[in-house]
PAVEX-301015 format. One line per 2 residues: number of its first residue (from 1); their letters; for each residue y, z, x negated of N, C-alpha, C, O. Coordinates in nm, 2 decimals. Example, Ala and Ser with C-alpha at 12.3 -4.5 7.8 and 13.67 -1.06 7.14 Angstrom:
BEGIN
1> AS> -0.57 0.78 -1.32 -0.45 0.78 -1.23 -0.33 0.78 -1.32 -0.33 0.85 -1.42  -0.22 0.71 -1.28 -0.11 0.71 -1.37 0.00 0.79 -1.29 0.11 0.80 -1.34 $
REM end
This chain:
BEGIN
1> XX> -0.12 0.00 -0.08 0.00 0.00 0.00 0.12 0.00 -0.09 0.14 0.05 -0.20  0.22 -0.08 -0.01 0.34 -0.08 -0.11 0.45 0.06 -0.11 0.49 0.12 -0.01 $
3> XX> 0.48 0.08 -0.23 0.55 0.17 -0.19 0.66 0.19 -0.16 0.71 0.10 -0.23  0.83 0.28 -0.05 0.87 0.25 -0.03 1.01 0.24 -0.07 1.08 0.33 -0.11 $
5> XX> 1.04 0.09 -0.03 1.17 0.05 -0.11 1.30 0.15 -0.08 1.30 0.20 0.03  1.41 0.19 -0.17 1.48 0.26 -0.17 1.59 0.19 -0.15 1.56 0.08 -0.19 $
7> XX> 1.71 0.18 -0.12 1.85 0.12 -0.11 1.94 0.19 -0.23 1.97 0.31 -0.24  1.99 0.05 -0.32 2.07 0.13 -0.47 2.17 0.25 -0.40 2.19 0.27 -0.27 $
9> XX> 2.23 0.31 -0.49 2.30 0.43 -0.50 2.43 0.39 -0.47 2.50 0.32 -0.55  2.47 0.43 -0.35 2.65 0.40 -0.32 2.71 0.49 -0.40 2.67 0.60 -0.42 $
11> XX> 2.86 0.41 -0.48 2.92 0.50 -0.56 3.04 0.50 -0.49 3.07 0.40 -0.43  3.13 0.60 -0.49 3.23 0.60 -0.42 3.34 0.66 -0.48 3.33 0.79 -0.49 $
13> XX> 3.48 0.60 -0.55 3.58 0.65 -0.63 3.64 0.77 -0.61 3.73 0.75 -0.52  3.65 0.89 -0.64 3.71 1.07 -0.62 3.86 0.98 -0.65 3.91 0.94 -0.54 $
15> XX> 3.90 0.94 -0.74 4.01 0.89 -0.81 4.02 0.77 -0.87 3.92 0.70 -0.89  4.17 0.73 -0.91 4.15 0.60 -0.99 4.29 0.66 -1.09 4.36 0.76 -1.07 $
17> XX> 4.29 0.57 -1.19 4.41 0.59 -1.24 4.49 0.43 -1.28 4.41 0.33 -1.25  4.56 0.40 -1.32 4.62 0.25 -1.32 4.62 0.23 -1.48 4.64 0.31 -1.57 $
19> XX> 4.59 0.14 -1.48 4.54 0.06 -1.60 4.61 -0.05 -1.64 4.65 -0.10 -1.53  4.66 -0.12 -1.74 4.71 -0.24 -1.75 4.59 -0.35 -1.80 4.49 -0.31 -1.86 $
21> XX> 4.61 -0.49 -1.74 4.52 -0.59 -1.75 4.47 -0.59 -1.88 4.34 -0.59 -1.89  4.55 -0.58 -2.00 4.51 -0.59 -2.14 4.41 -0.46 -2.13 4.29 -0.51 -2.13 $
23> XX> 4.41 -0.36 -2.13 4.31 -0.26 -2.15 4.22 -0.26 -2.06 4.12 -0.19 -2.10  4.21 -0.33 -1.90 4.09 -0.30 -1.87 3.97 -0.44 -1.92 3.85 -0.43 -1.94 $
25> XX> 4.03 -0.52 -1.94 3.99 -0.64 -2.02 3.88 -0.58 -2.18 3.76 -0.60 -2.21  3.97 -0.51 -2.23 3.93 -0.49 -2.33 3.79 -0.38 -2.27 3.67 -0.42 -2.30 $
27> XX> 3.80 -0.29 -2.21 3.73 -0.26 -2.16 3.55 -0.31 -2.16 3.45 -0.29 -2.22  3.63 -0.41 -2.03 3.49 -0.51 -2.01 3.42 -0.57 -2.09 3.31 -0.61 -2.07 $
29> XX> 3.50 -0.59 -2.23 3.46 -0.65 -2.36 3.33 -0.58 -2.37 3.22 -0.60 -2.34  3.39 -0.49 -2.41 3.31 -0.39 -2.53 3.19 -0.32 -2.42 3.08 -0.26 -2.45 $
31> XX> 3.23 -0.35 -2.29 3.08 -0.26 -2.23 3.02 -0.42 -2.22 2.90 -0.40 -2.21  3.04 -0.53 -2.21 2.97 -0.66 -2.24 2.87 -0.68 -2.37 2.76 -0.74 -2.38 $
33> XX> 2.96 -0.61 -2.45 2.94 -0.67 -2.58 2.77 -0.54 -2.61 2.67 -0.56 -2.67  2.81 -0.42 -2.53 2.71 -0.32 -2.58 2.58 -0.34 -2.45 2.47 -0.29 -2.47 $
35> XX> 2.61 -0.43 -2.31 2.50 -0.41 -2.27 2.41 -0.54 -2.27 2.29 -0.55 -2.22  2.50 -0.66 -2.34 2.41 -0.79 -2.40 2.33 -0.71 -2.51 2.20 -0.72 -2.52 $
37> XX> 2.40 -0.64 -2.59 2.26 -0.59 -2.69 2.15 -0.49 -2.63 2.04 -0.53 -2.68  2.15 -0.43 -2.58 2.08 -0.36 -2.51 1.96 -0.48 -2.41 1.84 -0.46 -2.40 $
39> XX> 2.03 -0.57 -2.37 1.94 -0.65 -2.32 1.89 -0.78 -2.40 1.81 -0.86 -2.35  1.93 -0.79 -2.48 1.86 -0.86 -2.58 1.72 -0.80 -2.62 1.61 -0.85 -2.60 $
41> XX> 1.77 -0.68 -2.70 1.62 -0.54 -2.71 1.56 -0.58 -2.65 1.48 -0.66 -2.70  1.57 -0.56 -2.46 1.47 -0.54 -2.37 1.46 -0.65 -2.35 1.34 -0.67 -2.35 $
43> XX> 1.53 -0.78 -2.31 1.45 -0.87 -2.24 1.49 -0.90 -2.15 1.47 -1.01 -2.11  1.60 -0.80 -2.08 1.60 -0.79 -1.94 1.74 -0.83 -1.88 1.77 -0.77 -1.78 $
45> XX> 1.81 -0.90 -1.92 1.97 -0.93 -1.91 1.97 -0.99 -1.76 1.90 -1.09 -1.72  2.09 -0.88 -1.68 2.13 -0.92 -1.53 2.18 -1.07 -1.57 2.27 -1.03 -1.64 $
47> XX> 2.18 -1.17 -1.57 2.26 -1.24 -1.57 2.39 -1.27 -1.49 2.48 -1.34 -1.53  2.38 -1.21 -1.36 2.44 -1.20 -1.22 2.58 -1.15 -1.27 2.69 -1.20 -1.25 $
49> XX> 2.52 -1.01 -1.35 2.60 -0.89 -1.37 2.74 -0.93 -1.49 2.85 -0.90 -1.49  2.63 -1.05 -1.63 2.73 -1.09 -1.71 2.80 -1.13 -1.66 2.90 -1.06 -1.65 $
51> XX> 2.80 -1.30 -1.56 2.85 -1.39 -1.53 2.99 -1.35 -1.45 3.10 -1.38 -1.48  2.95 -1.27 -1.37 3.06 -1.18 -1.28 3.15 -1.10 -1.39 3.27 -1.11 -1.41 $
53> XX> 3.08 -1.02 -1.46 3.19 -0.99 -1.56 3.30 -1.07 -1.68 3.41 -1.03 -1.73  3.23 -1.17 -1.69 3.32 -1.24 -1.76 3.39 -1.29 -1.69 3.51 -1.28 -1.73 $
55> XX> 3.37 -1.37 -1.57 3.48 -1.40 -1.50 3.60 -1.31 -1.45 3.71 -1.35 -1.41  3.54 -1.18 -1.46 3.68 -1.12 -1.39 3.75 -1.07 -1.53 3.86 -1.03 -1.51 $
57> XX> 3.70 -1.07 -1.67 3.74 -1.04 -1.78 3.85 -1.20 -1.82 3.96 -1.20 -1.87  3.78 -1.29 -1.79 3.84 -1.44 -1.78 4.00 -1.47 -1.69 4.10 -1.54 -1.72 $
59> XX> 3.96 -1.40 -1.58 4.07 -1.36 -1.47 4.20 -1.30 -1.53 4.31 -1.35 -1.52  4.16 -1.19 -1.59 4.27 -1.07 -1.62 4.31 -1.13 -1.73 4.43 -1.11 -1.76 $
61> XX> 4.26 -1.19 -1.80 4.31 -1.26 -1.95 4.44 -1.43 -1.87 4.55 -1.48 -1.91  4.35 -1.47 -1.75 4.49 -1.54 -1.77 4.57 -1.46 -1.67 4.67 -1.52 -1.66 $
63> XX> 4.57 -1.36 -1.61 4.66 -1.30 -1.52 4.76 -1.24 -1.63 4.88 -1.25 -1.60  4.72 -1.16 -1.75 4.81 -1.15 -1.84 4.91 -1.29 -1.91 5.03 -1.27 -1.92 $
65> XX> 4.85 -1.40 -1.95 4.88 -1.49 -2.01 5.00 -1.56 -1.87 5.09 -1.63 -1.89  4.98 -1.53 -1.76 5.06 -1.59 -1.65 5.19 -1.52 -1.64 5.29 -1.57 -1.60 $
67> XX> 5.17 -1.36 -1.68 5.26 -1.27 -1.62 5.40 -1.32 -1.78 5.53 -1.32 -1.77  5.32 -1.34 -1.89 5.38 -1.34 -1.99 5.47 -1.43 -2.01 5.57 -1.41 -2.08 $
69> XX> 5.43 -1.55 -1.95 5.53 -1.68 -1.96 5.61 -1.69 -1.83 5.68 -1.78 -1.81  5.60 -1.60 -1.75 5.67 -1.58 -1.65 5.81 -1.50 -1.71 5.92 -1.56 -1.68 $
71> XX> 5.81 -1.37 -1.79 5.87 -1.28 -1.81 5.98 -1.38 -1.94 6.10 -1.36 -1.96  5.91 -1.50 -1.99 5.98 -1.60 -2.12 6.09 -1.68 -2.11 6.18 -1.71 -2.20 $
73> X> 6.08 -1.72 -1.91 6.12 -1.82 -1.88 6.24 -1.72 -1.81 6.34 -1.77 -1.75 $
REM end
């Protein structure tokens, strides 16, 4: 018999604090950069999870680069 399936863990924000694009970017980097190695080791890489991360790491990189040439002109 199969055993039974569980539904993942809802997480839910107590707080937030405000961040600028440049630092949450950097952010995403480095937990990118440590959970591709980790799944390299294993084998086991979300791909779902990179793809989505880089894009919104991708995002914030030109939402800075937009805000910048805005501030030039």
């Amino acid at each position: 018999m199969d055993s039974t399936l569980s539904p993942p863990a809802r997480l839910h924000a107590l707080s937030s604090t405000p961040i600028s694009s440049k630092a949450a970017r950097a952010q995403i980097e480095s937990f990118l950069e440590d959970y591709q190695a980790r799944s390299i080791g294993a084998k086991a890489a979300d791909t779902a999870l990179v793809v989505q991360l880089d894009k919104l790491s991708t995002a914030l990189h030109e939402e800075r680069q937009r805000k910048r040439s805005e501030k030039s002109t």
